[in-house]
C-alpha positions as CSV (number, residue, x, y, z in Angstrom):
1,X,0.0,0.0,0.0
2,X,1.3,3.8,-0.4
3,X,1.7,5.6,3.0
4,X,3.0,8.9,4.3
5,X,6.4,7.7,6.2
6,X,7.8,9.8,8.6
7,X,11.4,8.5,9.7
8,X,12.9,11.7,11.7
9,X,11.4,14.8,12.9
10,X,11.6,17.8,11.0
11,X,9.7,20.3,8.1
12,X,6.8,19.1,6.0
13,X,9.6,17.9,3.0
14,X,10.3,14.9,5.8
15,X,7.2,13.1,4.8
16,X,7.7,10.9,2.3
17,X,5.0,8.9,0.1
18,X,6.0,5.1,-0.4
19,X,4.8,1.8,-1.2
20,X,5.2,-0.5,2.4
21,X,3.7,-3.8,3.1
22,X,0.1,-3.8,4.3
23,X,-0.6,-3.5,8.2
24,X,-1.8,-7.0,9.6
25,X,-5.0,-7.5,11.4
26,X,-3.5,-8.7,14.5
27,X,-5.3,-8.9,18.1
28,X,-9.1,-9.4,18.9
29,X,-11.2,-6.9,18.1
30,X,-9.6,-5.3,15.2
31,X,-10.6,-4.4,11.3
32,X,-8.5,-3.1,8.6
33,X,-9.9,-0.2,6.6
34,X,-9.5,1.5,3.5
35,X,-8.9,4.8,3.8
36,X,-11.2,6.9,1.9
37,X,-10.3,10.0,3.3
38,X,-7.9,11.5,6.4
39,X,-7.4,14.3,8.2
40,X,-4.3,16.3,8.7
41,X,-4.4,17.9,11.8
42,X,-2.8,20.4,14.0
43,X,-1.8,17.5,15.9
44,X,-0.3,15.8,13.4
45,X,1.8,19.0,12.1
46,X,3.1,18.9,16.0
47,X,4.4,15.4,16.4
48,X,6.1,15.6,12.7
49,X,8.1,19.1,13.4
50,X,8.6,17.7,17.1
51,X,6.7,21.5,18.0
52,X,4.8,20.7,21.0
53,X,3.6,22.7,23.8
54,X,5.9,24.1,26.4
55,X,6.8,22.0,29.3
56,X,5.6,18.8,27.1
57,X,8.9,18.4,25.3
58,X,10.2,15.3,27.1
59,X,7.2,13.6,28.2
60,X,6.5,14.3,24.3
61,X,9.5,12.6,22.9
62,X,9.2,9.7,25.5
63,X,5.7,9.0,24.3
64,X,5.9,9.6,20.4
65,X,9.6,9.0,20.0
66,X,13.3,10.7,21.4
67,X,14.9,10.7,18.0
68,X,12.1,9.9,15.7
69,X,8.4,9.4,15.7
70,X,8.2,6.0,17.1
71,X,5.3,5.7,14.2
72,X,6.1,6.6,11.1
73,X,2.6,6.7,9.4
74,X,1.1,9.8,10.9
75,X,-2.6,10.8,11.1
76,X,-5.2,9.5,13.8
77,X,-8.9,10.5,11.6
78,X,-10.1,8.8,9.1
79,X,-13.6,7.7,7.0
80,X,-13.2,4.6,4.9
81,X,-14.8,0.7,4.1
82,X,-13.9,-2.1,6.0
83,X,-12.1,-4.3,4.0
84,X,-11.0,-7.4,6.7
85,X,-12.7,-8.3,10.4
86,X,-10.8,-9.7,12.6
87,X,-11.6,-12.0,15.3
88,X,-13.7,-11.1,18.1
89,X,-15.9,-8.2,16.3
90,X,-19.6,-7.8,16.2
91,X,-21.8,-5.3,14.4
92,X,-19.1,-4.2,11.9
93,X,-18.7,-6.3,8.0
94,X,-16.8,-6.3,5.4
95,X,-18.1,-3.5,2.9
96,X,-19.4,-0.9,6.4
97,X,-18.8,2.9,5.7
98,X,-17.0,3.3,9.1
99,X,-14.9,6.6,10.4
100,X,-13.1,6.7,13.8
101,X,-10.1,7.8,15.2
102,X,-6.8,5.8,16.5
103,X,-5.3,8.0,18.7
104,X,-1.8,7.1,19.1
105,X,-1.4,4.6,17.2
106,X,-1.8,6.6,14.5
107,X,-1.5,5.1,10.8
108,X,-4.4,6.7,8.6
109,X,-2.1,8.9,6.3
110,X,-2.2,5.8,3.8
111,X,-4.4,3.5,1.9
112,X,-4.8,1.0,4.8
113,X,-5.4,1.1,9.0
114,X,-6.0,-1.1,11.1
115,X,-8.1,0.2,13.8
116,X,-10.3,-0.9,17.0
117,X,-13.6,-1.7,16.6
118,X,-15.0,-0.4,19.4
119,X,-13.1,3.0,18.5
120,X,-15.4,3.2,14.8
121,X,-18.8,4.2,14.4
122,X,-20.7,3.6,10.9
123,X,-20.7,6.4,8.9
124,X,-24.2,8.0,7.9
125,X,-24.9,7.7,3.7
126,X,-25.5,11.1,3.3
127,X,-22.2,12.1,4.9
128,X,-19.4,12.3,2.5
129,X,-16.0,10.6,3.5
130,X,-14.5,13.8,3.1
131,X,-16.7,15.4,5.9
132,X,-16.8,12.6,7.9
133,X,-13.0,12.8,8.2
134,X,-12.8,16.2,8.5
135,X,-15.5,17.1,11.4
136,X,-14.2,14.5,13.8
137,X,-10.5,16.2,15.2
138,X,-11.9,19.5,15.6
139,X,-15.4,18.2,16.6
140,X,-14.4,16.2,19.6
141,X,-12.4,18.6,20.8
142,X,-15.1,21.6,20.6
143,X,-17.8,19.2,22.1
144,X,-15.7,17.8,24.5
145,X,-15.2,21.6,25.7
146,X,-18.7,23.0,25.2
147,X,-20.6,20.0,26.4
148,X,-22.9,20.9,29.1
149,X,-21.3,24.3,29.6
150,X,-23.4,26.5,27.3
151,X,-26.7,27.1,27.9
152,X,-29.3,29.7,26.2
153,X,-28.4,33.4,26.5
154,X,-25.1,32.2,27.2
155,X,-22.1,35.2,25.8
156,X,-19.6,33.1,24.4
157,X,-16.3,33.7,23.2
158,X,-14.7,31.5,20.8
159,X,-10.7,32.1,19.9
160,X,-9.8,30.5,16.6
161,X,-13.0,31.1,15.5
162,X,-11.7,29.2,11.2
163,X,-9.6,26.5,12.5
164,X,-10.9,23.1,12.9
165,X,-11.5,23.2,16.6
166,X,-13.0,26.9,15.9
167,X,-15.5,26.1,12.9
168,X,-17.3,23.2,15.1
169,X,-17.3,25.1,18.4
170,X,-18.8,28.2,16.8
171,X,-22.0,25.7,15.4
172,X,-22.6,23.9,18.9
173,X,-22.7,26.7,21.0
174,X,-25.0,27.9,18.8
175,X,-26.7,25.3,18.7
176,X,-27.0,25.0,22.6
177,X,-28.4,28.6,22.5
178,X,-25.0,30.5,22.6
179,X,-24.5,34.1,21.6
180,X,-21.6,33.6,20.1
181,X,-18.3,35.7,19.1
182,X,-15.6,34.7,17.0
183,X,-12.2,35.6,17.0
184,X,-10.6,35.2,13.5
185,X,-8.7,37.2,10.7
186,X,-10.2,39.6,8.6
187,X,-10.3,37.7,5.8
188,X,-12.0,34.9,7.7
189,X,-15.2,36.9,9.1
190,X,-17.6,35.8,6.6
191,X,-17.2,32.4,7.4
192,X,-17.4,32.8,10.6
193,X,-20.3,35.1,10.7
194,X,-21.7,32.4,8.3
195,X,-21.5,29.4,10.7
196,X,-23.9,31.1,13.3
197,X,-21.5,34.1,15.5
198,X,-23.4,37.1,16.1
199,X,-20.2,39.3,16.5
200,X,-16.7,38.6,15.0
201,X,-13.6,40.3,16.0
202,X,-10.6,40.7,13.6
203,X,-7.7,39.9,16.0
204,X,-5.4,41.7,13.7
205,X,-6.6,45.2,14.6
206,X,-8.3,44.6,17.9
207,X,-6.5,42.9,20.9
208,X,-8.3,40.2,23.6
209,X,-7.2,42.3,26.3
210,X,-9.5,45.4,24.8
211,X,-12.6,42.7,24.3
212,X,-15.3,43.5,27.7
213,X,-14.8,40.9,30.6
214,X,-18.6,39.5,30.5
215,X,-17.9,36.4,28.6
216,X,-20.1,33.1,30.1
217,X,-17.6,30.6,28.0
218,X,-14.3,31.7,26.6
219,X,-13.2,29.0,24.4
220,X,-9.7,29.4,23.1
221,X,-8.0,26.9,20.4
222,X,-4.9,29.0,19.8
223,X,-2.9,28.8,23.0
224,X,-2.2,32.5,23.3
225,X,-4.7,33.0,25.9
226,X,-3.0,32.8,29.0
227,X,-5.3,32.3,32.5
228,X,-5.0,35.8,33.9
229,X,-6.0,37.0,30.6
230,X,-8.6,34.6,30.0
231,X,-10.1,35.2,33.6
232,X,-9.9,38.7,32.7
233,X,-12.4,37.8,29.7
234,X,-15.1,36.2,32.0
235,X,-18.4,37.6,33.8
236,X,-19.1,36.3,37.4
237,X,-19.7,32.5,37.3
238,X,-17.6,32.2,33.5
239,X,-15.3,29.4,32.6
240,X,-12.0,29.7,30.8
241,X,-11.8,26.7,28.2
242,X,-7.8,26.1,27.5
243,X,-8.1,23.4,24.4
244,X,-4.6,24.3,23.0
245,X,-2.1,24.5,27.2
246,X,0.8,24.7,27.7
247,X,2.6,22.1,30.9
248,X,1.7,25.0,33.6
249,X,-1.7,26.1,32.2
250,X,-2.8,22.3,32.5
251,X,-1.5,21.9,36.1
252,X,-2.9,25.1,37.5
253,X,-6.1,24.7,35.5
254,X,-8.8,24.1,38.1
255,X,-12.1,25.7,39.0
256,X,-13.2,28.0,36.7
257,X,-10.8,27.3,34.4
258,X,-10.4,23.9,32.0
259,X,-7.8,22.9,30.1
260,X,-6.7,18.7,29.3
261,X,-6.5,16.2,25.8
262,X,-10.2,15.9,24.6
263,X,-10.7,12.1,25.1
264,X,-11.8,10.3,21.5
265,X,-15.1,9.2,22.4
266,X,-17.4,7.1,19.9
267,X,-20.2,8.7,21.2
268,X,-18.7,12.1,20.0
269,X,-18.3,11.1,16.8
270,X,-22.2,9.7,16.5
271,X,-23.6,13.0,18.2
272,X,-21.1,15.1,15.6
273,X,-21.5,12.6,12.2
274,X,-25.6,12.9,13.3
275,X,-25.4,16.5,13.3
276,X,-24.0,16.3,9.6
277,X,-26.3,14.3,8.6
278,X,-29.3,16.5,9.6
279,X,-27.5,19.3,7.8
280,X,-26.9,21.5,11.4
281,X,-23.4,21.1,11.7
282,X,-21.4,22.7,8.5
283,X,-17.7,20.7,8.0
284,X,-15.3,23.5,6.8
285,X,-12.7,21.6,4.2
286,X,-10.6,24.0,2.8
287,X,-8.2,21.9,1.1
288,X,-8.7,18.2,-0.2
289,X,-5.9,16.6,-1.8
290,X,-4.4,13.0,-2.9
291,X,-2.0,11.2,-0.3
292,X,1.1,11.9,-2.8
293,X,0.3,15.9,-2.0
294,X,0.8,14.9,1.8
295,X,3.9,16.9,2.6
296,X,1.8,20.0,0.9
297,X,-1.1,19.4,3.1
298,X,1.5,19.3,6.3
299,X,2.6,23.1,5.1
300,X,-0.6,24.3,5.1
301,X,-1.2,23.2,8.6
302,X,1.9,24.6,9.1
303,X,1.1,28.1,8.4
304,X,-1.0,28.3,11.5
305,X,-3.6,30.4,9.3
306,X,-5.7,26.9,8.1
307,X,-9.1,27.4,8.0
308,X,-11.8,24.6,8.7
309,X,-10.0,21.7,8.0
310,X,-7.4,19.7,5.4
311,X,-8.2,16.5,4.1
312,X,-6.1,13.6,1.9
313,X,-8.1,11.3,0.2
314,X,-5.5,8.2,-0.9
């Protein structure tokens, strides 16, 4: 199968399209998939350029690898058909429309991944590989976040209004009854305003620090919120959402404020692919590409200024 290798850390020209052998099904519960479609995520752009939030250097490289990533096929969303079952799996066959995410195992920036069943969820038919791949990084995280903490009336303050985390937060907490804002470029305030925020703020001429503290929910994807500033942002009773923290953010995150990995929950990715499907949740896909344009997909994200989300489609 073709694959996106990764072999040592470093810029987007690192990641290298190649014919490798196909992944075996090994282990109970486990299917192998072909991919239809993948994201490339923030996440991914991280782990490849060994960039990752301050004070999570070491306990990065001891997870994902000291010298090299310790897996060299990147990418942890996909959408795609299930091609083998392995043994102990129920409800999922040969020829299901199925999307998920591996977390770190990683392994969907190629043709084939094996994955966990009980990670998948059966993709809807009028949801579109493409979007099914692409809401699922940035969905999980924004519901994970919002869940339960936006209720009707509620102001609420979303930082990164175009990115992947940004585009799905804006949509549920308007959907819960939000009054939302969104922080975003210039160029991006159409969207934005398009996806549901009452108010958007062009953060190129008009700092957070000016914004008025009488936010319910400030959401930020970013990470240049820090939690005096944040705080600063809140009315009586608000709570400071840190999705993008650095080491000392995540330690001294407690009551009113939030910060933490969104966990990849399979009932996320129902709520969010069912929300597609009924046509109240808009997937942003700004870019879709095939797997050989990989390493052009991994400069984009690189750029810091991607909006929605970028999909490969091997």
């Amino acid at each position: 199968m073709k694959a996106a290798v990764v072999e040592r850390y470093g810029p987007p020209e690192v990641v290298e399209v190649r014919e490798v052998p196909d992944p075996p099904v090994r282990g109970k519960g486990r299917v192998l998939v072909r991919v239809r479609a993948a994201a490339v995520t923030s996440a991914d752009g991280r782990i490849r350029g060994a960039r990752f939030p301050r004070g999570f250097g070491t306990f990065a490289r001891l997870a994902f690898g000291v010298r090299r990533p310790r897996r060299a096929v990147l990418g942890g969303v996909f959408s795609g058909v299930v091609e083998e079952v392995g043994p102990g799996v129920s409800g999922i066959a040969v020829g299901d429309e199925v999307c998920g995410m591996t977390g770190v195992r990683f392994g969907t920036h190629a043709e084939l991944v094996v994955a966990r069943a009980d990670r998948l969820v059966v993709k809807p038919a009028g949801v579109s590989h493409q979007d099914a791949a692409g809401v699922l990084f940035g969905g999980t995280t924004a519901l994970h976040y919002l869940r339960d903490r936006v209720r009707p009336g509620h102001r609420v303050l979303v930082n990164g209004a175009s990115g992947a985390i940004g585009t799905s937060a804006v949509q549920l907490a308007r959907l819960a009854g939000g009054r939302v804002t969104g922080v975003c470029s210039g160029a991006n305030a159409d969207l934005v305003r398009s996806l549901g925020a009452e108010e958007v703020v062009d953060h190129t001429t008009t700092p957070l620090a000016s914004l008025p503290g009488s936010y319910d929910v400030v959401l930020d994807t970013v990470g240049n919120i820090d939690i005096a500033g944040g705080r600063a942002l809140l009315a009586p009773g608000g709570v400071l959402l840190l999705a993008v923290a650095d080491l000392g953010q995540t330690l001294r995150a407690r009551g009113d404020v939030v910060a933490g990995p969104s966990p990849e929950k399979p009932e996320y990715f129902a709520r969010l692919l069912d929300l597609v499907a009924s046509g109240d949740l808009r997937v942003v896909v700004s870019r879709t590409m095939p797997l050989d344009d990989v390493a052009e997909a991994h400069r984009v994200v690189d750029t810091g200024r991607k909006v929605g989300n970028v999909v490969v489609t091997p």
